[in-house]
N, C-alpha and C positions, 0 to 999 in steps of 0.2 A: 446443046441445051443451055440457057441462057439463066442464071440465077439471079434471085431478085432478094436485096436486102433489107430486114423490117426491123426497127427499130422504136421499143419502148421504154418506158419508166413507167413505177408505180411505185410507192412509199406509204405506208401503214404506220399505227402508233406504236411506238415502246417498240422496234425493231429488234430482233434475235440476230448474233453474228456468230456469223464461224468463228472457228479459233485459227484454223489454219488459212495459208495464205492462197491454197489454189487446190482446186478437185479438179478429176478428168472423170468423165462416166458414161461407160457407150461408146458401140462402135457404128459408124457409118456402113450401112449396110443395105442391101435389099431391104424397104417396108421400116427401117431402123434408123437411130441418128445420133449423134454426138453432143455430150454436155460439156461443156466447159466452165466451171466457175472459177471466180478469183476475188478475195476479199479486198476491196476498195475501200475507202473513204469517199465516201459520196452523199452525205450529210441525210444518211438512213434512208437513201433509194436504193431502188436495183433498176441496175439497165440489164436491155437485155438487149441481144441482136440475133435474129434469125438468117440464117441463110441456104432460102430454100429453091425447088424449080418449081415449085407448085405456086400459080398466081391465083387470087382471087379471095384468100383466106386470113389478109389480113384482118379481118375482127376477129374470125373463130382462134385465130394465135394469141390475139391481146387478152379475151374471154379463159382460155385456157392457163395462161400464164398468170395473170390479174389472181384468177381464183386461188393456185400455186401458191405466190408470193403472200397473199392475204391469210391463209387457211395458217402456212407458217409462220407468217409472224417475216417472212423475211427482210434483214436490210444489210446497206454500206455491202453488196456484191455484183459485182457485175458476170454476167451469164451470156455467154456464146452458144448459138445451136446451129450445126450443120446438121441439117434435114436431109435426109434419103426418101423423100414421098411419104413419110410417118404420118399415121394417121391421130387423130385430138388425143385418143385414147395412150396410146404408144407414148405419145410427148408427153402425158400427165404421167404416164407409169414410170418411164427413164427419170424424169424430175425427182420423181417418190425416190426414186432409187437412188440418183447420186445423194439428196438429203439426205437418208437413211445413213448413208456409208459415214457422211459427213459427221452424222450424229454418233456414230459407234467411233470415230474416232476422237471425238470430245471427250467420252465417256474413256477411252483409254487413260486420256491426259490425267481425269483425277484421281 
């Protein structure tokens, strides 16, 4: 099975950061996939790279992540996904999820 790798950017105004330097979230799995973030200096973008076996979906990734990073306000992180065949749904809800985590542990710091 031959993987194919997709690569975006997207930057929104007044960017929200993490405070920590890197999240994991998600396992690689049947139907399931893997997050990876890491706070970068990227002058308030987010990259991101997919790497999936599913061909053909590069817009519905960009669509779904585009929406992701906008809704939050995200910037300055760069975001790895290794894809197990996940469907738009599954990628929006892991994303919700690693943020979330991210988010409770800001809230610890103060």
């Amino acid at each position: 099975m031959a993987l194919q790798q997709l690569k975006f950017e997207f930057k929104v105004n007044n960017p929200i950061e993490f405070s920590h330097e890197w999240r994991h979230h998600g396992v690689v799995g049947s139907g399931d996939l893997e997050i990876l973030m890491e706070k970068k200096d990227l002058g308030g973008a987010v990259q991101v790279q997919v790497v999936t076996p599913v061909v053909g979906f590069d817009k519905v990734w960009g669509m779904v992540l585009e929406k992701i990073v906008k809704e939050n306000r995200l910037g300055n992180i760069s975001i790895e996904i290794n894809d197990n065949n996940a469907t738009p749904i599954v990628v929006s809800m892991r994303l919700r999820q690693a943020l979330a985590e991210a988010a409770k542990d800001v809230r610890k710091e103060v």
